[in-house]
PyMOL Python script that loads the backbone (N, CA, C, O; Angstrom):
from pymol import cmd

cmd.read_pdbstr("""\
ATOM      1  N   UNK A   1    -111.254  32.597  38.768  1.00  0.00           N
ATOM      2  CA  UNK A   1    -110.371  31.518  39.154  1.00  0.00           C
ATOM      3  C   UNK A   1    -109.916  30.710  37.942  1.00  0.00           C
ATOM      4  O   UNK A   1    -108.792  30.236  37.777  1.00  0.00           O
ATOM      5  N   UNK A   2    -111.406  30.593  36.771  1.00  0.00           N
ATOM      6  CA  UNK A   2    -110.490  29.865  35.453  1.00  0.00           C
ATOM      7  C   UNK A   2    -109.550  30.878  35.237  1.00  0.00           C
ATOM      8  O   UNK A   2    -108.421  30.400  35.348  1.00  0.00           O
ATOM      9  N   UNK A   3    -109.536  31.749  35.046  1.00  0.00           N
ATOM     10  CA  UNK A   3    -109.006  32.358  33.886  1.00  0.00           C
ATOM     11  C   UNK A   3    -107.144  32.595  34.448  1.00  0.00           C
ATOM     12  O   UNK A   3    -106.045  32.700  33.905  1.00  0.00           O
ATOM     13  N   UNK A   4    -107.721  32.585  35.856  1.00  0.00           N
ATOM     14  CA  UNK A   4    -105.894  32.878  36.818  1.00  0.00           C
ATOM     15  C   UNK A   4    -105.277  31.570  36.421  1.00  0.00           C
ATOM     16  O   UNK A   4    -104.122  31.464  36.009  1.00  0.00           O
ATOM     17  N   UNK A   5    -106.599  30.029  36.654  1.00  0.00           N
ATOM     18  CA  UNK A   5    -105.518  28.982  35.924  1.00  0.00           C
ATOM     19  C   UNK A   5    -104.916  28.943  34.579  1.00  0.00           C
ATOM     20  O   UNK A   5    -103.805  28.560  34.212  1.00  0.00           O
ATOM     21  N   UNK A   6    -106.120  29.530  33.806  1.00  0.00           N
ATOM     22  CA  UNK A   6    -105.292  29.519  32.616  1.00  0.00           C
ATOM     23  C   UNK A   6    -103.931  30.455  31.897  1.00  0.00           C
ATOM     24  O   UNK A   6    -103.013  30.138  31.142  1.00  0.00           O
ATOM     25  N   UNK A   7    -104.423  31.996  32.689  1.00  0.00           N
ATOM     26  CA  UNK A   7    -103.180  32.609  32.593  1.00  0.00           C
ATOM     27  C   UNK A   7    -101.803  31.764  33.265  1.00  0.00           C
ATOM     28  O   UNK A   7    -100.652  32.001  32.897  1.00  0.00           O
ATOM     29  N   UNK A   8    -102.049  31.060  33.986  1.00  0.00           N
ATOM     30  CA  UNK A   8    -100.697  30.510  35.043  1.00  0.00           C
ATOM     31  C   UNK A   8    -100.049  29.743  34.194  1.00  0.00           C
ATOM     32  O   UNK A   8     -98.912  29.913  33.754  1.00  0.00           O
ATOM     33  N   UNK A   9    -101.293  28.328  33.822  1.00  0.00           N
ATOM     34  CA  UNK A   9    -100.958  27.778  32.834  1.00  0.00           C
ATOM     35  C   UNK A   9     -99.569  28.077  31.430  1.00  0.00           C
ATOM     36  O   UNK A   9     -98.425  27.702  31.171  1.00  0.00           O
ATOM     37  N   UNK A  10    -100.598  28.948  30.892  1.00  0.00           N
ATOM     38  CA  UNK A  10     -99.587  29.751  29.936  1.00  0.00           C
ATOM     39  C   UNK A  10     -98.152  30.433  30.202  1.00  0.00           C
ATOM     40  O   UNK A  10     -97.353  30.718  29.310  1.00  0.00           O
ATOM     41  N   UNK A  11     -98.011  30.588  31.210  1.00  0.00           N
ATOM     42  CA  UNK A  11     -96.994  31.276  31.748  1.00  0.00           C
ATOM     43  C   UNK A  11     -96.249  30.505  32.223  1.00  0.00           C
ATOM     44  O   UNK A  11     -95.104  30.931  32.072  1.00  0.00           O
ATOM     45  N   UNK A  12     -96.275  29.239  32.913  1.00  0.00           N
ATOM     46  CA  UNK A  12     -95.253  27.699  33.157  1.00  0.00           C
ATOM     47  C   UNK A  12     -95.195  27.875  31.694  1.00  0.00           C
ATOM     48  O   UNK A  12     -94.195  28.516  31.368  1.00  0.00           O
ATOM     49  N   UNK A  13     -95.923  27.524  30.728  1.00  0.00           N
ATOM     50  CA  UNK A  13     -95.252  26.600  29.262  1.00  0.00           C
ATOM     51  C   UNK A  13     -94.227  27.685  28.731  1.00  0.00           C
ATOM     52  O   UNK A  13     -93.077  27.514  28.327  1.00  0.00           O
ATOM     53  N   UNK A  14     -95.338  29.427  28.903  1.00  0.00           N
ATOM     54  CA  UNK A  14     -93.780  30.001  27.962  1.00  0.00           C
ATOM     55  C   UNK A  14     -92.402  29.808  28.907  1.00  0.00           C
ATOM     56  O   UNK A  14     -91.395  30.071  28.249  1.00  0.00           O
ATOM     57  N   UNK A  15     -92.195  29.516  29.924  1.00  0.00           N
ATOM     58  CA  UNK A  15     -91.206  29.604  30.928  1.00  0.00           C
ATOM     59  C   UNK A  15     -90.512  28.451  30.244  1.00  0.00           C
ATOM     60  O   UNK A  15     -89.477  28.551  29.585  1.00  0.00           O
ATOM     61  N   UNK A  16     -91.291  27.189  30.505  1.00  0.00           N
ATOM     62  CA  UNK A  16     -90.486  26.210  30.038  1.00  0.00           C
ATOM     63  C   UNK A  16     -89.475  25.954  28.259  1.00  0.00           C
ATOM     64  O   UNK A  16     -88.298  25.722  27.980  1.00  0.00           O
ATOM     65  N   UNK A  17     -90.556  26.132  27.574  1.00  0.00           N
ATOM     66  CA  UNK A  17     -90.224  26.896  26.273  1.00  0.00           C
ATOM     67  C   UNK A  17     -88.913  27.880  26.253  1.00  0.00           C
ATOM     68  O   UNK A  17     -88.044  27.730  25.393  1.00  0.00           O
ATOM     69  N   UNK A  18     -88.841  28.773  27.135  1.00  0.00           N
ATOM     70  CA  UNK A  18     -87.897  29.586  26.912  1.00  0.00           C
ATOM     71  C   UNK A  18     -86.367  28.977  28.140  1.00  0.00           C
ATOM     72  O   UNK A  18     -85.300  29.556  28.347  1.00  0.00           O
ATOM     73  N   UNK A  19     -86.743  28.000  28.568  1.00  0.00           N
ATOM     74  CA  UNK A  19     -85.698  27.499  29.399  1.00  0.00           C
ATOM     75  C   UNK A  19     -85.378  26.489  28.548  1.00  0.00           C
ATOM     76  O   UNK A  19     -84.187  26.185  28.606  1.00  0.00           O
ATOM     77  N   UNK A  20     -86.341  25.572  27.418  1.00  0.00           N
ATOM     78  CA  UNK A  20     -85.988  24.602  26.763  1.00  0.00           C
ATOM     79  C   UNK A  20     -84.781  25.250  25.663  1.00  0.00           C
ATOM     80  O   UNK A  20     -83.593  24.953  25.540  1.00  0.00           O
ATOM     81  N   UNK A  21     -85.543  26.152  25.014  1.00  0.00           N
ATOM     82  CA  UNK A  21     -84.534  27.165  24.043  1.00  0.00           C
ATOM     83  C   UNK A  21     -82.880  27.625  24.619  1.00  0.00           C
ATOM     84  O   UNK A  21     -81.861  27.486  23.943  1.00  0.00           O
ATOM     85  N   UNK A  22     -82.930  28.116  25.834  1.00  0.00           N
ATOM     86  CA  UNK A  22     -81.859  28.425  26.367  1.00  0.00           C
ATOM     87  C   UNK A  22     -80.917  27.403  26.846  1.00  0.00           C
ATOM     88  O   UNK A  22     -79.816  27.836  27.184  1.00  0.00           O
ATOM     89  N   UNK A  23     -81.164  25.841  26.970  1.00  0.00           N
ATOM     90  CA  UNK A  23     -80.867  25.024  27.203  1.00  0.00           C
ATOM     91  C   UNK A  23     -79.854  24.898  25.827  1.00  0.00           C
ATOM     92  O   UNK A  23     -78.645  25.116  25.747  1.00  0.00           O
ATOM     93  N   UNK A  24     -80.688  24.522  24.926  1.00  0.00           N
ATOM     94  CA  UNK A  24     -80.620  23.823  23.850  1.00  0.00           C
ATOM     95  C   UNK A  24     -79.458  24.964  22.853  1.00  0.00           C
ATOM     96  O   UNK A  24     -78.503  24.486  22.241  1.00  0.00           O
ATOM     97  N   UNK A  25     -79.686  26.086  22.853  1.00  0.00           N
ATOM     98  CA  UNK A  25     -78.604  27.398  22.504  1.00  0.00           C
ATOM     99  C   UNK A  25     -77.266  26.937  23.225  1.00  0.00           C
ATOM    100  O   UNK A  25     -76.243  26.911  22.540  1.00  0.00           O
ATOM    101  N   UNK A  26     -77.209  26.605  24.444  1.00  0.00           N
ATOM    102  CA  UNK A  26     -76.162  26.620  25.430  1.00  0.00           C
ATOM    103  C   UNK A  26     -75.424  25.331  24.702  1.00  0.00           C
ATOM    104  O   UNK A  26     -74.194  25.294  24.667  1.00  0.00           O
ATOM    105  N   UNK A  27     -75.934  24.656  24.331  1.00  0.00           N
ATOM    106  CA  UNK A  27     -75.365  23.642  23.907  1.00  0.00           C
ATOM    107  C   UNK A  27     -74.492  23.418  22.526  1.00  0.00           C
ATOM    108  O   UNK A  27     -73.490  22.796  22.173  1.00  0.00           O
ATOM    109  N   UNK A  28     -75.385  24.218  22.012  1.00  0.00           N
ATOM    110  CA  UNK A  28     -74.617  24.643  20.734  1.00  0.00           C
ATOM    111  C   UNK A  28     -73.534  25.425  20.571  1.00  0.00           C
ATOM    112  O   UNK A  28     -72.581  25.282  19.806  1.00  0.00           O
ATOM    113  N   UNK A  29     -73.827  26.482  21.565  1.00  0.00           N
ATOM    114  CA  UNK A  29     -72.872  27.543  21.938  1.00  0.00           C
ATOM    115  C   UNK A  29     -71.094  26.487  22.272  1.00  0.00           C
ATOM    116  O   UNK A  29     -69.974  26.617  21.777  1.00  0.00           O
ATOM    117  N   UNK A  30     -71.598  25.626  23.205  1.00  0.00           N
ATOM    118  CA  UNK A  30     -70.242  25.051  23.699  1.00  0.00           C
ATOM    119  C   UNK A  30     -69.715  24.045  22.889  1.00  0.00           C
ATOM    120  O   UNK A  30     -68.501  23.854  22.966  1.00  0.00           O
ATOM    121  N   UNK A  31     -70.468  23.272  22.026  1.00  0.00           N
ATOM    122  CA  UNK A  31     -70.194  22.251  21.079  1.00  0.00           C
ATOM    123  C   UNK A  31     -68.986  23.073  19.915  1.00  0.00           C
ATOM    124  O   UNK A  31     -68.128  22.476  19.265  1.00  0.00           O
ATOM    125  N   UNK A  32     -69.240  24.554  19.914  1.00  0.00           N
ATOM    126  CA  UNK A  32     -68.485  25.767  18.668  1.00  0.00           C
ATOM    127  C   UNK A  32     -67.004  25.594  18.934  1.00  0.00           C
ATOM    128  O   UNK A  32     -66.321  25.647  17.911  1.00  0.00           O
ATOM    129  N   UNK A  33     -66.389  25.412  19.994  1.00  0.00           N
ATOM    130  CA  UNK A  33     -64.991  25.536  19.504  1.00  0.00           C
ATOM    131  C   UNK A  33     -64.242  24.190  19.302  1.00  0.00           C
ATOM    132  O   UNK A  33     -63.103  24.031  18.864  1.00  0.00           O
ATOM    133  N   UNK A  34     -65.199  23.193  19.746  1.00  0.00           N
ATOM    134  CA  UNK A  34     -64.967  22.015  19.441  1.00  0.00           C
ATOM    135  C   UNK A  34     -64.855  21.739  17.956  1.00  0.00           C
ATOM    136  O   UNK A  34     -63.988  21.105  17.354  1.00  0.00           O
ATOM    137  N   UNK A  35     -65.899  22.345  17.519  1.00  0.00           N
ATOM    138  CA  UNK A  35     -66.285  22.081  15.667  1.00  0.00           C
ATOM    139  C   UNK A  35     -65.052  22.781  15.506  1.00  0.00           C
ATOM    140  O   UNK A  35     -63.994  22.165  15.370  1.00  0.00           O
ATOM    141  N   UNK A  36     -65.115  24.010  15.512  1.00  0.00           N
ATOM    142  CA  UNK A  36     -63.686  25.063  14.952  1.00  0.00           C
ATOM    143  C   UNK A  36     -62.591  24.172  15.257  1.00  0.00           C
ATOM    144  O   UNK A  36     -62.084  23.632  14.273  1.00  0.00           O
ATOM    145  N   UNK A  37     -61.984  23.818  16.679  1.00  0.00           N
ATOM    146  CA  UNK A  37     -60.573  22.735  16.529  1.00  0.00           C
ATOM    147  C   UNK A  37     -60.684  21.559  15.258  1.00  0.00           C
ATOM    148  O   UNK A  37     -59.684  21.308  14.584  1.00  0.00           O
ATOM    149  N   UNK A  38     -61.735  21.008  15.057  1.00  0.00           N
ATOM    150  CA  UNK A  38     -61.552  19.792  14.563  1.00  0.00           C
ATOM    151  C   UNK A  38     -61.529  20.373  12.730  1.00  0.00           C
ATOM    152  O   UNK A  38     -60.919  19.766  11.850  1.00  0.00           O
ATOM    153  N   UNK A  39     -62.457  21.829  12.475  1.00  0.00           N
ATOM    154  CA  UNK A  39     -62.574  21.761  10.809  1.00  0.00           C
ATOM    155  C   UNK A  39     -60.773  22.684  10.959  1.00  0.00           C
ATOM    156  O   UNK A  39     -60.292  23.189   9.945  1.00  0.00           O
ATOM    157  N   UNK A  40     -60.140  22.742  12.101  1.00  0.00           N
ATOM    158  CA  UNK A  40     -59.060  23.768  11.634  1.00  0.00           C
ATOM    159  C   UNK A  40     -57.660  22.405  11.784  1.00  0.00           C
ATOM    160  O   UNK A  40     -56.666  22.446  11.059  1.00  0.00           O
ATOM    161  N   UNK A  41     -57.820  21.603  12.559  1.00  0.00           N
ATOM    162  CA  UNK A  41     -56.909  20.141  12.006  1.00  0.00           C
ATOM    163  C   UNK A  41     -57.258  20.134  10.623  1.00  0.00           C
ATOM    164  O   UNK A  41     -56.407  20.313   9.751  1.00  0.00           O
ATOM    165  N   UNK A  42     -58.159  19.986  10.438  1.00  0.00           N
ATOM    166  CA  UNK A  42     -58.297  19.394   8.415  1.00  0.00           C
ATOM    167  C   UNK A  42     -57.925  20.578   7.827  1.00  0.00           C
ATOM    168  O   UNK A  42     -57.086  20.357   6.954  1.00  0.00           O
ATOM    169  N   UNK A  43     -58.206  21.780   7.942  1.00  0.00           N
ATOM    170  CA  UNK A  43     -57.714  22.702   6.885  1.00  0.00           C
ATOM    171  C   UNK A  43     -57.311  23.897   7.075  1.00  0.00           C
ATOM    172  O   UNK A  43     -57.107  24.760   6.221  1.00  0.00           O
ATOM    173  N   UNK A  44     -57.158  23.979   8.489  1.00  0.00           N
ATOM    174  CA  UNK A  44     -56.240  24.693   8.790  1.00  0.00           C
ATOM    175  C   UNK A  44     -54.586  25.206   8.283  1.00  0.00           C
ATOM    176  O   UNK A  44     -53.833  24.363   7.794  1.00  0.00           O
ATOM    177  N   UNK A  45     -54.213  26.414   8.430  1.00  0.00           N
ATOM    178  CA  UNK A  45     -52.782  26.165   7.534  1.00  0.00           C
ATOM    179  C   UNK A  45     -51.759  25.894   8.996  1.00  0.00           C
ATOM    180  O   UNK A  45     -52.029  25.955  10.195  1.00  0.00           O
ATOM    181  N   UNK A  46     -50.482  25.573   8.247  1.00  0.00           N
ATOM    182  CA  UNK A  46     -49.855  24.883   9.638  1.00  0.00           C
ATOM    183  C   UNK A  46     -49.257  25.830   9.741  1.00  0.00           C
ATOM    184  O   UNK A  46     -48.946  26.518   8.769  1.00  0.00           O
ATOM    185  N   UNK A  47     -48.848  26.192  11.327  1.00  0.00           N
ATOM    186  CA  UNK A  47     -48.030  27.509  11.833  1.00  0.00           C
ATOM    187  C   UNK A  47     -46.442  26.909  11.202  1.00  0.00           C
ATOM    188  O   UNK A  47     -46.078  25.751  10.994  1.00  0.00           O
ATOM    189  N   UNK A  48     -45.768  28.124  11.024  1.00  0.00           N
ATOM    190  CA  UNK A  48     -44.500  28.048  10.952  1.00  0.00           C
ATOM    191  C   UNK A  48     -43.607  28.164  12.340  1.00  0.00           C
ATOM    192  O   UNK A  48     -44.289  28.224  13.363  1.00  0.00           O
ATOM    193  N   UNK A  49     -42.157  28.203  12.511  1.00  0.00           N
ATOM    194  CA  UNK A  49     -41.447  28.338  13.437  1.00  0.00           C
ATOM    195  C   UNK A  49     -41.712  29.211  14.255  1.00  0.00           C
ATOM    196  O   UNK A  49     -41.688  28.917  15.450  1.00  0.00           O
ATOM    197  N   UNK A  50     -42.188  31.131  13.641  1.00  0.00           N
ATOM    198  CA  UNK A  50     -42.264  32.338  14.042  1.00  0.00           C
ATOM    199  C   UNK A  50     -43.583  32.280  14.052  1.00  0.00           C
ATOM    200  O   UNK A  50     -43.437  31.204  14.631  1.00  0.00           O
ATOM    201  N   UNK A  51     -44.528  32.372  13.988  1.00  0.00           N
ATOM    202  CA  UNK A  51     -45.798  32.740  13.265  1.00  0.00           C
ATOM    203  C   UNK A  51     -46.209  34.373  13.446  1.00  0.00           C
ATOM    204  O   UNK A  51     -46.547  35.218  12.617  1.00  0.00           O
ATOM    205  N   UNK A  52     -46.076  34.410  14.488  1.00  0.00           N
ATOM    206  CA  UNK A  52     -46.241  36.378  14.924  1.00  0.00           C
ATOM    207  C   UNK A  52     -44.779  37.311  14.976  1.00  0.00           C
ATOM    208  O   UNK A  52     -44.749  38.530  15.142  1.00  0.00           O
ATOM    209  N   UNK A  53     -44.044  36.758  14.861  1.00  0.00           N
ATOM    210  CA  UNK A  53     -42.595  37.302  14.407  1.00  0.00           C
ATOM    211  C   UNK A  53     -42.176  38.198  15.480  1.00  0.00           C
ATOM    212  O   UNK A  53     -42.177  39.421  15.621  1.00  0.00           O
ATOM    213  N   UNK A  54     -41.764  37.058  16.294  1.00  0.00           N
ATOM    214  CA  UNK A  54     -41.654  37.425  17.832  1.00  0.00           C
ATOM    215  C   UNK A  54     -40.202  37.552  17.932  1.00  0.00           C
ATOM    216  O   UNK A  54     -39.411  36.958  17.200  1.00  0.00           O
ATOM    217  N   UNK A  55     -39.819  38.538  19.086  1.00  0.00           N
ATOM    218  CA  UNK A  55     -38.254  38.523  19.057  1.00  0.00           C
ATOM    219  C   UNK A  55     -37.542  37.996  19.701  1.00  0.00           C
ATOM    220  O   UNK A  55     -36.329  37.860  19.541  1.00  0.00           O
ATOM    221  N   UNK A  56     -38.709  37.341  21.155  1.00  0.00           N
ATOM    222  CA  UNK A  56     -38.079  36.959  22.218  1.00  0.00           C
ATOM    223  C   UNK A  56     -37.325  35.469  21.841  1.00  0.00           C
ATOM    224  O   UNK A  56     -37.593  34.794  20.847  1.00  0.00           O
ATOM    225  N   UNK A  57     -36.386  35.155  22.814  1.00  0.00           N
ATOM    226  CA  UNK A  57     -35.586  34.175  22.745  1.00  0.00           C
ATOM    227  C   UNK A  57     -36.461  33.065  22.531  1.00  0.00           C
ATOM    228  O   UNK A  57     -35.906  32.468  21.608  1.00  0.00           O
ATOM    229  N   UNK A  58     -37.660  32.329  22.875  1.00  0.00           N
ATOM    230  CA  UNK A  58     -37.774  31.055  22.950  1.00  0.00           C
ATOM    231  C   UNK A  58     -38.571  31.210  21.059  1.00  0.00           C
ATOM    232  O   UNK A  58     -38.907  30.224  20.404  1.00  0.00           O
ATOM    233  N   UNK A  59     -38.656  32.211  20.721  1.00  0.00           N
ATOM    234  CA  UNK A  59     -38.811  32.055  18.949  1.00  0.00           C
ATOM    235  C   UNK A  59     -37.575  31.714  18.110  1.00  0.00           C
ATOM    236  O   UNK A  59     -37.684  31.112  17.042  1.00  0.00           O
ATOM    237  N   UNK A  60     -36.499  32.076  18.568  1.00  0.00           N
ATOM    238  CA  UNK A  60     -35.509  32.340  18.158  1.00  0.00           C
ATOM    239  C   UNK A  60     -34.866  30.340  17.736  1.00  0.00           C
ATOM    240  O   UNK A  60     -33.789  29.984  17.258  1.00  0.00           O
ATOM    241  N   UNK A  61     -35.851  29.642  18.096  1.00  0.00           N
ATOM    242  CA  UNK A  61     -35.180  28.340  17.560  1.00  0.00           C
ATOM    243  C   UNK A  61     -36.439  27.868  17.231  1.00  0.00           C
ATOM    244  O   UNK A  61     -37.542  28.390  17.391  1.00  0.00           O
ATOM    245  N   UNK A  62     -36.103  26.756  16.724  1.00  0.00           N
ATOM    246  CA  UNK A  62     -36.899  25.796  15.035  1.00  0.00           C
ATOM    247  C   UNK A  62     -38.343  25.259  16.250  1.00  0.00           C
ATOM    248  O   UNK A  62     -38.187  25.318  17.470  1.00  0.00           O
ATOM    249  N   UNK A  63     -39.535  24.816  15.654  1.00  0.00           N
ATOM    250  CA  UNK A  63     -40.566  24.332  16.322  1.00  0.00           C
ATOM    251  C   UNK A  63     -40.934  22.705  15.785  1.00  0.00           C
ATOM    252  O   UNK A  63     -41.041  22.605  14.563  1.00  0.00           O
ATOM    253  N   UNK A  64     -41.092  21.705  16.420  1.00  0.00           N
ATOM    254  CA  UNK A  64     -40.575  21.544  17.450  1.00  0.00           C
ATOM    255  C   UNK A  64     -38.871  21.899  17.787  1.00  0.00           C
ATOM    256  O   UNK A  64     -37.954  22.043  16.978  1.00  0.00           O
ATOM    257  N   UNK A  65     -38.846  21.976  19.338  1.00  0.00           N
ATOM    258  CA  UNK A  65     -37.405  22.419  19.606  1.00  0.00           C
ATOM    259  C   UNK A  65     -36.640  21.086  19.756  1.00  0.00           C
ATOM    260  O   UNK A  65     -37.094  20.058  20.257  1.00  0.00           O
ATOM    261  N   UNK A  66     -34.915  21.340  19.035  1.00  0.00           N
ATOM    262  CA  UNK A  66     -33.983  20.164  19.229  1.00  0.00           C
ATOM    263  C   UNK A  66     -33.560  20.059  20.892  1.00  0.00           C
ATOM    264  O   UNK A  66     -33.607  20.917  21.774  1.00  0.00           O
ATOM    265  N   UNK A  67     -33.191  18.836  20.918  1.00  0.00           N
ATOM    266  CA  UNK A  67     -32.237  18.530  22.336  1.00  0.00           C
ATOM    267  C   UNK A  67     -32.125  19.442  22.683  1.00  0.00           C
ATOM    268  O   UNK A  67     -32.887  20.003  23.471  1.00  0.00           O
ATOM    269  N   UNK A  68     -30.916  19.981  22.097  1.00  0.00           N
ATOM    270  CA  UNK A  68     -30.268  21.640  22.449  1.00  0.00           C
ATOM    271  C   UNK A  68     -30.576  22.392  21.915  1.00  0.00           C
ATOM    272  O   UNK A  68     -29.966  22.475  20.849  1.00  0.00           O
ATOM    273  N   UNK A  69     -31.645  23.469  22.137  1.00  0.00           N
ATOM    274  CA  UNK A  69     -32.548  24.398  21.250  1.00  0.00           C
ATOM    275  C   UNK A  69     -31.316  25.189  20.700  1.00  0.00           C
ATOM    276  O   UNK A  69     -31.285  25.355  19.481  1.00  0.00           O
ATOM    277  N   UNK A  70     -30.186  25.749  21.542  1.00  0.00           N
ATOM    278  CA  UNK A  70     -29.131  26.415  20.359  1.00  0.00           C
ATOM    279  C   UNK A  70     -27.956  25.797  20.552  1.00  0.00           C
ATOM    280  O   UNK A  70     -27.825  24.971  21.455  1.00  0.00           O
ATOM    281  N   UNK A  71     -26.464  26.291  19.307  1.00  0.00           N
ATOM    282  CA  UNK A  71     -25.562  25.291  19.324  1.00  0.00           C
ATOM    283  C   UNK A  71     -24.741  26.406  20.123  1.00  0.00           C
ATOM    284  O   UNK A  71     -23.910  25.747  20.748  1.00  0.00           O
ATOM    285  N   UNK A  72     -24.604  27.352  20.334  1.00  0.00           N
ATOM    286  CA  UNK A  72     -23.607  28.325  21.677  1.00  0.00           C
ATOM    287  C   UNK A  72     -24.850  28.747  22.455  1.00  0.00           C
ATOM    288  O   UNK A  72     -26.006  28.456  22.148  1.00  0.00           O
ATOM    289  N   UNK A  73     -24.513  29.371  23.357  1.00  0.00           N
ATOM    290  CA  UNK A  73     -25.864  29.809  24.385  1.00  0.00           C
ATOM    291  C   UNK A  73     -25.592  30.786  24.002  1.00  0.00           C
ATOM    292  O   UNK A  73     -24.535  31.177  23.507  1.00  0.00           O
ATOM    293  N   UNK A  74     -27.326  31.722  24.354  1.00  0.00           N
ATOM    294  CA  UNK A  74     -26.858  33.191  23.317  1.00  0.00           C
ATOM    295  C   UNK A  74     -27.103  33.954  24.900  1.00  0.00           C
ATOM    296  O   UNK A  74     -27.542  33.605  25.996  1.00  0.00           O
ATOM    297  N   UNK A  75     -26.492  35.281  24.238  1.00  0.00           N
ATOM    298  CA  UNK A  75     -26.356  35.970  25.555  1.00  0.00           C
ATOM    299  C   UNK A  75     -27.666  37.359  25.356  1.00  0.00           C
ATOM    300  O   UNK A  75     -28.023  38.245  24.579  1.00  0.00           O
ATOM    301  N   UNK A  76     -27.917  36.868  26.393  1.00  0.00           N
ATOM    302  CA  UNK A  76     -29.754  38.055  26.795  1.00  0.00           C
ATOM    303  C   UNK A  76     -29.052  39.322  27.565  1.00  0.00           C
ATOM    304  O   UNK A  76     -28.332  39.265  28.561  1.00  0.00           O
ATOM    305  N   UNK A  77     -29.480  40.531  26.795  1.00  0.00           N
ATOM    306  CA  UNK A  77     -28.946  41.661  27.389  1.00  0.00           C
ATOM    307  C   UNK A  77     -30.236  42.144  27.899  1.00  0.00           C
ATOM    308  O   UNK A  77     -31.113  42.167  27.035  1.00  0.00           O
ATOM    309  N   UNK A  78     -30.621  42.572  29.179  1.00  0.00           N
ATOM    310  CA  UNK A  78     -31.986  43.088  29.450  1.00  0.00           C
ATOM    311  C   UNK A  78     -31.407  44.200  30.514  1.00  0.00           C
ATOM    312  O   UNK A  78     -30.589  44.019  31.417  1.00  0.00           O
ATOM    313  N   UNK A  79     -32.007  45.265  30.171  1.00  0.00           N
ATOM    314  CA  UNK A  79     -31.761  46.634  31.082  1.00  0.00           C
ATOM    315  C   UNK A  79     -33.316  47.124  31.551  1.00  0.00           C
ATOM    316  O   UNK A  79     -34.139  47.214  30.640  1.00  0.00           O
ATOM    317  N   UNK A  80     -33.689  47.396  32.725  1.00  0.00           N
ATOM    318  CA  UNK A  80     -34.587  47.952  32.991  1.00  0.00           C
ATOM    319  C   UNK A  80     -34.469  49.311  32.736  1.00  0.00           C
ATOM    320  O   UNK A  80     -33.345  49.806  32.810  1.00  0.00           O
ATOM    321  N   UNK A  81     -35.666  50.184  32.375  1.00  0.00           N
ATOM    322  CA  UNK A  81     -35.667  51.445  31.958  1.00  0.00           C
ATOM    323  C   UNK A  81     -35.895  52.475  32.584  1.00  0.00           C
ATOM    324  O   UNK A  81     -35.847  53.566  32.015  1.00  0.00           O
TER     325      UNK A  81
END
""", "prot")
cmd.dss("prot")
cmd.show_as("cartoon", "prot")
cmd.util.cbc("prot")
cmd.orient("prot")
């Protein structure tokens, strides 16, 4: 009967121990993209207009966009294939 308490014993603390750890990981884990946004404001490089050199129309004007993103409206040719 000692020895079932003491095995039991031992077996709550590693439990807790390993729920304290997993706690405490989790936390860190989610605190990470927070850190990454804030060290990539400071030194991050700044995107340009294109950055992935996209073809579609809403790249096709300056970032931020003016009033009138273009000065004629452009004409979208789209054909399904």
């Amino acid at each position: 009967m000692v020895l079932s308490n003491i095995f039991l014993s031992h077996v709550v603390l590693i439990m807790f121990v390993y729920e304290l750890i997993l706690r405490i990981t989790d936390k860190i884990i989610s605190l990470r993209p927070s850190i990454y946004f804030l060290w990539s404001l400071k030194y991050g490089e700044v995107a340009g207009d294109n950055p992935w050199h996209a073809t579609g129309l809403e790249w096709q004007t300056t970032s931020p966009p003016p009033t009138h993103n273009f000065h004629e409206t452009p004409v979208v040719d789209f054909h399904l294939s």
